[in-house]
Wavefront OBJ file of the C-alpha trace (Angstrom):
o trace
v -29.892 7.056 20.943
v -30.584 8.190 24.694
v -33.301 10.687 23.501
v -34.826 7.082 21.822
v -34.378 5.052 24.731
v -35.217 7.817 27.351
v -32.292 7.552 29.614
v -28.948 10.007 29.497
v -26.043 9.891 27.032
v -23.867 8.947 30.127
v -25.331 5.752 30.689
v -25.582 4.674 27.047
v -21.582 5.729 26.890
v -21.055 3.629 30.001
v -23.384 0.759 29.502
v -21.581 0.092 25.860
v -18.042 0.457 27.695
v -18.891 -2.237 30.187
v -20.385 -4.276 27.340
v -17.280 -3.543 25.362
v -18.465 -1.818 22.484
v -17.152 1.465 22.741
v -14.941 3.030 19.858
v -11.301 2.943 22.420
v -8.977 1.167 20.555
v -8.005 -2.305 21.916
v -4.735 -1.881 23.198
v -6.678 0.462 25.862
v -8.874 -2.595 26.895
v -7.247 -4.303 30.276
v -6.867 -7.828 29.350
v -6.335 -10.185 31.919
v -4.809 -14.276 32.103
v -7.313 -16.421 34.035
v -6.108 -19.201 36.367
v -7.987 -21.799 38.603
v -5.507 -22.415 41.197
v -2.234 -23.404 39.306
v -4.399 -24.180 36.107
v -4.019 -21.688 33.501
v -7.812 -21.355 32.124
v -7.372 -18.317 29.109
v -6.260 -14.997 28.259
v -9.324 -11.991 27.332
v -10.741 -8.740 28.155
v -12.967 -8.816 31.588
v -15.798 -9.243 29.070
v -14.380 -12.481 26.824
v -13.452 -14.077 29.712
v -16.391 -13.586 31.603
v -18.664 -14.952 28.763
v -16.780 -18.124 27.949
v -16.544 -18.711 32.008
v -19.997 -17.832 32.461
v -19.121 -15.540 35.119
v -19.661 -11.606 35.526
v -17.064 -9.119 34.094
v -16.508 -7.273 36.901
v -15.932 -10.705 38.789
v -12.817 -10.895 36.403
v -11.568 -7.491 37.381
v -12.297 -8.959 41.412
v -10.575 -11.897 40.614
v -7.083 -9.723 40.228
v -7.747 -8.061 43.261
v -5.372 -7.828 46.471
v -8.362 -9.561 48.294
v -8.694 -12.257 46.203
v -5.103 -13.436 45.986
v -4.727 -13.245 49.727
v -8.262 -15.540 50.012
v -6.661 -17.555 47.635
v -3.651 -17.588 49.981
v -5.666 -18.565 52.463
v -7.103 -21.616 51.201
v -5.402 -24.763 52.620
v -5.766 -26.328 49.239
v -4.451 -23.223 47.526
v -7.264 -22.849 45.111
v -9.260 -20.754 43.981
v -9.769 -18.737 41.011
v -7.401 -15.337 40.458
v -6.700 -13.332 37.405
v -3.578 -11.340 36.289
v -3.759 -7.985 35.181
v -1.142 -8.313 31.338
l 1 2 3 4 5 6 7 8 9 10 11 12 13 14 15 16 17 18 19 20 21 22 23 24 25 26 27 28 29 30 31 32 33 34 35 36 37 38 39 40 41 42 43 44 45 46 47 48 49 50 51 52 53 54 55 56 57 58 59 60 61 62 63 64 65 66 67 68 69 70 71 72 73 74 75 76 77 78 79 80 81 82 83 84 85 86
């Protein structure tokens, strides 16, 4: 498939991990519980999440970040979206 497409074997491995089609079997997949502020919003892979939010899935990944819960902390409403790694 890289030959076809002209590009390495590397990026065609890493382009269908990120788009979460590679062969790993799902328990490997980091799934992650979504909440907007104290709202609970859903439970997914980076990638589910990401497409029913409409955001990016490495935004998900951010979103269960040390930064982001201390922004969140920060907030003097005390939201803000943050995710937890399961």
């Amino acid at each position: 498939m890289a030959d076809y497409l002209g590009v390495t074997a590397n990026l065609v491995r890493t382009r269908s991990v990120s788009l979460g089609l590679s062969r790993a079997k799902a328990s490997h997949r980091t799934e992650y519980a979504m909440y907007n502020g104290d709202e609970f919003e859903m439970i997914g892979t980076a990638y589910e999440i990401g497409k029913a939010l409409g955001i990016k899935p490495e935004s998900v990944s951010w979103y269960a970040s040390k930064t982001a819960y201390e922004r969140m902390e920060k907030n003097p409403e005390g939201k803000g979206r943050v995710a937890v790694r399961l």
